[in-house]
C-alpha positions in Angstrom: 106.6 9.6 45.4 106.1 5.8 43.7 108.4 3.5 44.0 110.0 1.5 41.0 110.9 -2.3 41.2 113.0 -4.1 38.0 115.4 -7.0 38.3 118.9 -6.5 37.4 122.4 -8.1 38.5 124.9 -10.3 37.2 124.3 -13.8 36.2 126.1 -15.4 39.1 124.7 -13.2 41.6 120.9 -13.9 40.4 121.7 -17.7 40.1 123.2 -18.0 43.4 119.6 -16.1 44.9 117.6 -18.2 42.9 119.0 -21.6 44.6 118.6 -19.7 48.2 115.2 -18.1 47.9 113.5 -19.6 44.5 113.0 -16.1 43.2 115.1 -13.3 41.9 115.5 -10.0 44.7 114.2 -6.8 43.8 115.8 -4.0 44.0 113.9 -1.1 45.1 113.8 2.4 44.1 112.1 6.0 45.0 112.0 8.5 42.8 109.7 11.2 41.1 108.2 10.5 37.7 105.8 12.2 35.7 102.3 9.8 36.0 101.1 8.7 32.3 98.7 7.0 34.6 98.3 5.9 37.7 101.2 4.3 38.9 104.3 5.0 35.9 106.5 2.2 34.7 109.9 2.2 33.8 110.9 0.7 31.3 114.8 -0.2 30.5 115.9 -0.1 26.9 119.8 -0.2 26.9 121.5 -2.3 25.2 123.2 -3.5 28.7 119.7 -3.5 30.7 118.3 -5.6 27.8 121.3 -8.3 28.0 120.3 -8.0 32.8 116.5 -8.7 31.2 117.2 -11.7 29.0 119.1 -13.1 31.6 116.9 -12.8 34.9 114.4 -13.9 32.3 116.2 -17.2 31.7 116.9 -17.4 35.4 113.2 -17.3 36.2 112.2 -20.2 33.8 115.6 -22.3 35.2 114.4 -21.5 38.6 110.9 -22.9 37.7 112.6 -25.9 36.1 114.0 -27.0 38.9 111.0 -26.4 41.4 108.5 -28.4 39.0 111.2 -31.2 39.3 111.2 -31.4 43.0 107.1 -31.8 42.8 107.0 -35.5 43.3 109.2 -35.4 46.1 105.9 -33.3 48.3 104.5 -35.7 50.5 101.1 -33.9 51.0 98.6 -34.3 48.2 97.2 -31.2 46.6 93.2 -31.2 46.4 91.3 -28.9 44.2 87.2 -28.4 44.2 86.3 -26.7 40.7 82.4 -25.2 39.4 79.8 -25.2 38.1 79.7 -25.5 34.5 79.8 -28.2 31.9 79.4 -28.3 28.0 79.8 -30.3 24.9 82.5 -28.3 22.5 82.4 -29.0 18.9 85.0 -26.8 17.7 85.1 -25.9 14.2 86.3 -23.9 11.4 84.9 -21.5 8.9 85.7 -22.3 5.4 86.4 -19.4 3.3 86.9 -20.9 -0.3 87.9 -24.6 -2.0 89.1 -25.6 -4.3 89.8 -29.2 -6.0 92.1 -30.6 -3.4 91.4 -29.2 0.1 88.9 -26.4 1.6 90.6 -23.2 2.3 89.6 -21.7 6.0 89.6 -18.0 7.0 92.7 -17.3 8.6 91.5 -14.3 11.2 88.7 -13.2 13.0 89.1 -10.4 11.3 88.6 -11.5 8.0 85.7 -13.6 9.2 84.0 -10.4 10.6 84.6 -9.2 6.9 83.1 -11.9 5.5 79.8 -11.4 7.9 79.7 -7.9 7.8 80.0 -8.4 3.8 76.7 -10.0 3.8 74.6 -7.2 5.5 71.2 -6.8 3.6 72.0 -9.8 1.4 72.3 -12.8 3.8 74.9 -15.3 3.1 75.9 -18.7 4.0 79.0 -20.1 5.4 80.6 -23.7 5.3 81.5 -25.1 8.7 84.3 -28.1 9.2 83.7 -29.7 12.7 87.1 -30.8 13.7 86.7 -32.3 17.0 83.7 -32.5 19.7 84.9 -32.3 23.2 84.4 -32.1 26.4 83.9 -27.8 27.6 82.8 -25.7 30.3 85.3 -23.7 31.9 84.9 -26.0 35.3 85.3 -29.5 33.5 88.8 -28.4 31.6 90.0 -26.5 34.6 89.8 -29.8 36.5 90.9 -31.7 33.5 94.3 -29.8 33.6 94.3 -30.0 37.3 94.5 -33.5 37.1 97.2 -33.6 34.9 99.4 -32.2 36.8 98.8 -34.1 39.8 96.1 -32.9 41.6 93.0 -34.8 42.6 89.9 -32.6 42.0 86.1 -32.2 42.6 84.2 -31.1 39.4 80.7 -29.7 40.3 78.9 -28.9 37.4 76.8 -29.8 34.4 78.1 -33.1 33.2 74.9 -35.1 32.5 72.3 -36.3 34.8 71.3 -38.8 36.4 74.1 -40.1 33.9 77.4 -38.6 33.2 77.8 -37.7 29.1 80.4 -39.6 27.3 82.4 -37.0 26.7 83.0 -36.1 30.1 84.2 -40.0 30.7 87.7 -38.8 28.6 88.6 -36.5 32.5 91.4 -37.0 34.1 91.0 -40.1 36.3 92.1 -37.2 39.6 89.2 -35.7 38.6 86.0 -36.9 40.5 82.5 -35.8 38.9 79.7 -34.2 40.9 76.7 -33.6 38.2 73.1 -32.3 38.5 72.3 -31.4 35.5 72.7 -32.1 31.9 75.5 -30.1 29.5 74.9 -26.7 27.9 76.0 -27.0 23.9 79.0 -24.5 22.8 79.9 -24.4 19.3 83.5 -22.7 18.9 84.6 -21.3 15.7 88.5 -21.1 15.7 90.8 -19.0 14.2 94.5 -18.2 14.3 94.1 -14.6 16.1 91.6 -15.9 18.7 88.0 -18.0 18.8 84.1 -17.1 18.6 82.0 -18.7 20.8 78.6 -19.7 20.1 76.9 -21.3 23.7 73.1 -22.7 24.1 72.3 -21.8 27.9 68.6 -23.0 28.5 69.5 -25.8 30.7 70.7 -23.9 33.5 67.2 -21.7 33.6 66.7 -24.0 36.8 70.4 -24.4 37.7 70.4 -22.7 41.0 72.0 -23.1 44.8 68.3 -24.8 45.7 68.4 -26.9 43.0 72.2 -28.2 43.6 71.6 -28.7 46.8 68.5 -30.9 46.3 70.6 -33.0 43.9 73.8 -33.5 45.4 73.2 -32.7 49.4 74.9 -30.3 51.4 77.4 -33.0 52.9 78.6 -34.2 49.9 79.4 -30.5 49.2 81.0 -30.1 52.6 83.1 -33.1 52.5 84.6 -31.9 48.8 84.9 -28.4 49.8 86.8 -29.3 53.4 88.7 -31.7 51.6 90.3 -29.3 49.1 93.2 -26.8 49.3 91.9 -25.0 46.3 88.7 -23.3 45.5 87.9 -22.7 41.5 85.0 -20.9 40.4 84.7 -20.3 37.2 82.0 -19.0 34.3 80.0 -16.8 36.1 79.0 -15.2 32.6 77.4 -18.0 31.1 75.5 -19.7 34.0 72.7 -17.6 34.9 72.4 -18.1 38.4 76.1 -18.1 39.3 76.2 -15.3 41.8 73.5 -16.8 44.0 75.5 -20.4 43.6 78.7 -18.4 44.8 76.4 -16.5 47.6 75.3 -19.8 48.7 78.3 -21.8 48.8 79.9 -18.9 50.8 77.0 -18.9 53.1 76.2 -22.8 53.6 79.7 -24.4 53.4 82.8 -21.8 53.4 82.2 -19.8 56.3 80.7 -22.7 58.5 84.1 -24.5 57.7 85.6 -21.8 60.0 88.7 -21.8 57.9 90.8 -18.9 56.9 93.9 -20.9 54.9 91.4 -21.3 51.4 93.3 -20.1 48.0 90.5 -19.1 45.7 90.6 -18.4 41.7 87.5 -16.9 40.2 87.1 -16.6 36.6 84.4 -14.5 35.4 84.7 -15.4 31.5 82.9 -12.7 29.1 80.6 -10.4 31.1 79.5 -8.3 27.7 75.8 -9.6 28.2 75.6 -8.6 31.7 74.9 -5.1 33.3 77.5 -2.7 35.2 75.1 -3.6 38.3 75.6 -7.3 38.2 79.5 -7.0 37.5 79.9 -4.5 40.6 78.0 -6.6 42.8 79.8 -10.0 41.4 83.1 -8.0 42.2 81.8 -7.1 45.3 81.0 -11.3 46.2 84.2 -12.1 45.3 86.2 -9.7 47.8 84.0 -11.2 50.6 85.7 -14.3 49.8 89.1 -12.6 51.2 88.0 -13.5 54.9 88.7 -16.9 54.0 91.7 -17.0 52.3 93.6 -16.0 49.3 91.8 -14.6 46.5 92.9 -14.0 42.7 90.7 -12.8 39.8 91.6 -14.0 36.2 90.3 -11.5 33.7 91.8 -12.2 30.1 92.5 -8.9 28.1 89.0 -8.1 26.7 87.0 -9.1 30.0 89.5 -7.0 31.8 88.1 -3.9 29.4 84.8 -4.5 29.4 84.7 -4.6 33.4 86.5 -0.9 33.1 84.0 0.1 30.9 81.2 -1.2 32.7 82.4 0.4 36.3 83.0 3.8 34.5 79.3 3.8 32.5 81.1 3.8 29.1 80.1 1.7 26.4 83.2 0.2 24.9 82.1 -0.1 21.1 81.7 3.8 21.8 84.7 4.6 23.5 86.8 2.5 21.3 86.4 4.5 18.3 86.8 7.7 20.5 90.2 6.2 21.8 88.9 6.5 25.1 89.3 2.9 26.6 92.5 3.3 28.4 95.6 0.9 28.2 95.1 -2.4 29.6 97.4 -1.9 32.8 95.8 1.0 33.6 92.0 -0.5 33.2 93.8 -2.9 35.4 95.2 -1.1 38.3 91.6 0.8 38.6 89.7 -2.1 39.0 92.2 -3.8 41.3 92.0 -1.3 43.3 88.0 -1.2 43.5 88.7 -4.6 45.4 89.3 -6.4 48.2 91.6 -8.9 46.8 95.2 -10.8 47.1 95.6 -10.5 43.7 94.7 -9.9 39.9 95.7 -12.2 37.3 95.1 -10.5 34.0 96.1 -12.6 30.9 96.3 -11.2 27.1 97.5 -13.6 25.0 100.7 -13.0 25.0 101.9 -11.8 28.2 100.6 -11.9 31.8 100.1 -9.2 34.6 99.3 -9.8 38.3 98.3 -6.9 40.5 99.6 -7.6 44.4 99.9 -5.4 47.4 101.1 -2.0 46.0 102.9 -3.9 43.0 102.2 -5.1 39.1 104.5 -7.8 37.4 104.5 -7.8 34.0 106.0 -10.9 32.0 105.8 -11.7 28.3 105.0 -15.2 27.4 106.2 -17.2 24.3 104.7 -17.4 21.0 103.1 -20.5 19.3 103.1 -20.3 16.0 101.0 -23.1 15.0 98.1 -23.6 17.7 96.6 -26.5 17.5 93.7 -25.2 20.0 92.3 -22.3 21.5 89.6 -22.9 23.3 90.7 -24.1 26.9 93.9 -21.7 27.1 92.5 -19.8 29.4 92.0 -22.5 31.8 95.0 -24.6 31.3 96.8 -21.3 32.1 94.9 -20.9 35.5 95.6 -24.9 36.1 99.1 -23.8 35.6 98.8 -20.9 38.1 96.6 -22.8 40.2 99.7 -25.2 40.8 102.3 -22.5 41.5 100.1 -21.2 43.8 99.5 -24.3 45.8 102.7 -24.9 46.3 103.9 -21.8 47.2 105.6 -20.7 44.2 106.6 -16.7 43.9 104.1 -14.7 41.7 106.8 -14.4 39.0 106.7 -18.6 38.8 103.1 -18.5 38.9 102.9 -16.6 36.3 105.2 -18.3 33.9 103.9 -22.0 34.9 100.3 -20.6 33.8 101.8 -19.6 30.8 103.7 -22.5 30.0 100.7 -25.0 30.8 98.7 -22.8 28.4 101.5 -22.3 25.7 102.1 -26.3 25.9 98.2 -26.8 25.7 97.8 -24.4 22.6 100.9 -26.4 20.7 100.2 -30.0 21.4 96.1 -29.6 21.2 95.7 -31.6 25.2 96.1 -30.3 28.2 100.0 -31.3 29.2 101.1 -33.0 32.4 104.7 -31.9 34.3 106.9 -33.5 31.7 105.2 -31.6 29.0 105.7 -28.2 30.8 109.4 -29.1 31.2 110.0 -29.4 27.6 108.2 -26.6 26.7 109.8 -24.3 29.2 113.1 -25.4 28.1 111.9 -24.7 24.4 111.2 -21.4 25.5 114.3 -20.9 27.4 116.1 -22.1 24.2 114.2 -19.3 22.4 115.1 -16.9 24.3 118.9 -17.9 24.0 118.4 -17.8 19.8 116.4 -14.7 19.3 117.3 -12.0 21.4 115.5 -9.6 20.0 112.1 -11.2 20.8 113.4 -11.2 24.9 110.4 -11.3 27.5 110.9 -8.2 29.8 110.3 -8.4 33.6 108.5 -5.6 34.5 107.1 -4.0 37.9 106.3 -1.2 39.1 104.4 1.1 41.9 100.9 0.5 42.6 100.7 2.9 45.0 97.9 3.1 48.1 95.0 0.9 47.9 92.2 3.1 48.8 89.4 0.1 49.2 85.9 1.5 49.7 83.5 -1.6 49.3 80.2 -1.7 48.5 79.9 -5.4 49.6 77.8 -6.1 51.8 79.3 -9.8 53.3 76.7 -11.0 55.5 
């Protein structure tokens, strides 16, 4: 027996419950269905359910319209500590052929891979454009978007020392900079399908707990960390020593703060380079955090994957040709379930899923057809999420504000600020009114028992 959630009423009923309870009722039902995988879904098709879909759809994003409106009138003010990275981004793009008037650039990674693979026992050379150099690291444009939307922040991370870089000095003026150590240097090639990354790492070979706490001082740590309503910590797969910096702020400042109310986001970033016994034991680190507070996990589609992959002792180039990588909801729902978390945020690009309780919700996002950046989505969507969740938003609203904040990012090239949302959410709700046929679908469905054997070890 699994039980089957999906929204469905009339329009009246559904805007009446959204002004009451600022989220649409579910309404449950049991039934026996033949398991694809763990935990079925059932999808509705008819013409009739699709026309209930498009319309709780639309009532969601008018629902968030009118909560991000009523922001300014909260009298608390929403604090946010965010670490431990930093970088200098010069994003580029790969030119594939000119001619007279302007260089032509290779549309997909796809066909850049072609290109590369192409050159295999000949060698080859490739003209770069550098389009912009910014200011990166997951932590820095985390709290960057933070501040945007309102909320003051703590950036701990690699920003320059003993003197910030000047690229950091473009931050939101929320955001307040502790640095220890100089930038690590990324280099992103952009393309319309997704980016390549290319990072230099050798500054943080000395970038440790020890080595933050003999620059900045335990009580300057403290005073951030007790200070803040939000906990971000972010890029564990490209600083080297981020597990013991997690291990140590757990040990040294969370738990001494004897407070339970912490909401927590950890973002892992790509974990291809590290082995399935560092991404169990990081997995394990993060559910210790759950005696603190309230912990989610963003994965984006591929990291989600790889994780699978690396739990199971599969490699994934392997079991991608055999067809034996399952589908991403299911790679999902196992490693939610190898946790001790509130919930997991998965994000491909063009939809999001968050695992909670015995429960998945599944909403499509909106389509930008002409990005004018990629590298940062990821983290304007958690800013987005970040904000619903600080304010108490339902997971459906958190959801679509991370998707908006990322969606608005992607199209205008900065991260955007509340006005910027609004207009975009009402661009999308205006989409949705013009192309039925491209309707988000709210989805959820049974996640059945947690059966949560940790091999964490929280001391």
């Amino acid at each position: 027996m699994i039980m089957i959630s999906f929204f469905c009423g009339t329009p009246g009923y559904f805007e009446n419950a959204v002004t009451r309870h600022n989220t649409l009722m579910q309404i449950i039902f049991s039934g026996k269905l033949p398991q694809v995988f763990t935990g079925c879904c059932w999808l509705l098709s008819s013409k009739k359910n699709s026309l209930y879909m498009s319309i709780n759809y639309a009532t969601l994003l008018a629902g968030l319209l009118r909560q991000l409106k009523e922001l300014p009138l909260h009298p608390e003010k929403k604090k946010a500590f965010v670490g431990f990275d930093g970088f200098i981004d010069t994003v580029k793009k790969a030119v594939k052929k000119r001619n007279e008037e302007q260089a032509i650039c290779f549309e997909t990674l796809g066909e850049f891979s072609d290109r590369i693979r192409a050159a295999t026992g000949r060698s080859g050379q490739i003209e770069m454009l550098t389009e912009r150099v910014k200011l990166g690291g997951n932590a820095p444009i985390l709290s960057n978007a933070l501040g945007r939307l309102g909320i003051k922040s703590w950036c701990l991370g690699s920003m320059g020392f003993p003197e910030k870089h000047t690229v950091f000095s473009k931050l939101s003026d929320q955001c307040e900079v502790m640095s220890a150590i100089d930038p690590g240097q990324s280099e992103a090639i952009e393309f319309s399908d997704g980016k390549m990354i290319f990072s230099e790492l050798g500054v943080f070979e000395r970038y440790d707990w020890a080595y933050i706490v003999k620059i900045m001082g335990l009580e300057k740590i403290r005073q951030a960390v007790f200070g803040s309503d939000l906990l971000a910590f972010v890029d564990w797969a490209n600083v080297p020593h981020a597990s013991d910096i997690w291990q140590g702020m757990l040990q040294d400042i969370i738990k001494p703060s004897h407070r339970k109310d912490f909401i927590f986001l950890f973002d892992l970033c790509d974990p291809s380079k590290k082995t399935a016994e560092e991404i169990e034991e990081v997995l394990d680190l993060i559910s210790c955090f759950s005696h603190y507070g309230k912990v989610t996990l963003g994965l984006n589609e591929n990291e989600t994957l790889r994780i699978w992959c690396a739990l199971h002792g599969v490699d994934i180039a392997e079991a991608t040709n055999k067809n034996a990588v399952p589908a991403l909801m299911e790679a999902g729902d196992a490693l939610y379930k190898t946790m001790r978390i509130d919930c997991l945020l998965v994000h491909p690009i063009d939809r999001s899923l968050a695992y909670q309780g015995r429960e998945v919700h599944e909403l499509q996002g909106r389509l930008v057809t002409q990005p004018k950046v990629l590298t940062g989505g990821g983290d304007n969507l958690n800013a987005g999420y970040c904000l619903g969740q600080l304010y108490g938003f339902s997971i459906e609203h958190c959801l679509l504000l991370g998707m908006a904040a990322s969606g608005a990012y992607i199209e205008n090239g900065e991260s955007p600020d509340l006005p910027a949302i609004e207009q975009y959410i009402c661009a999308w709700m205006s989409d949705l009114a013009q192309h039925e046929e491209k309707l988000p679908r709210t989805l959820a469905l049974g996640h059945g028992v947690i059966d949560f054997h940790s091999r964490a070890h929280c001391r």
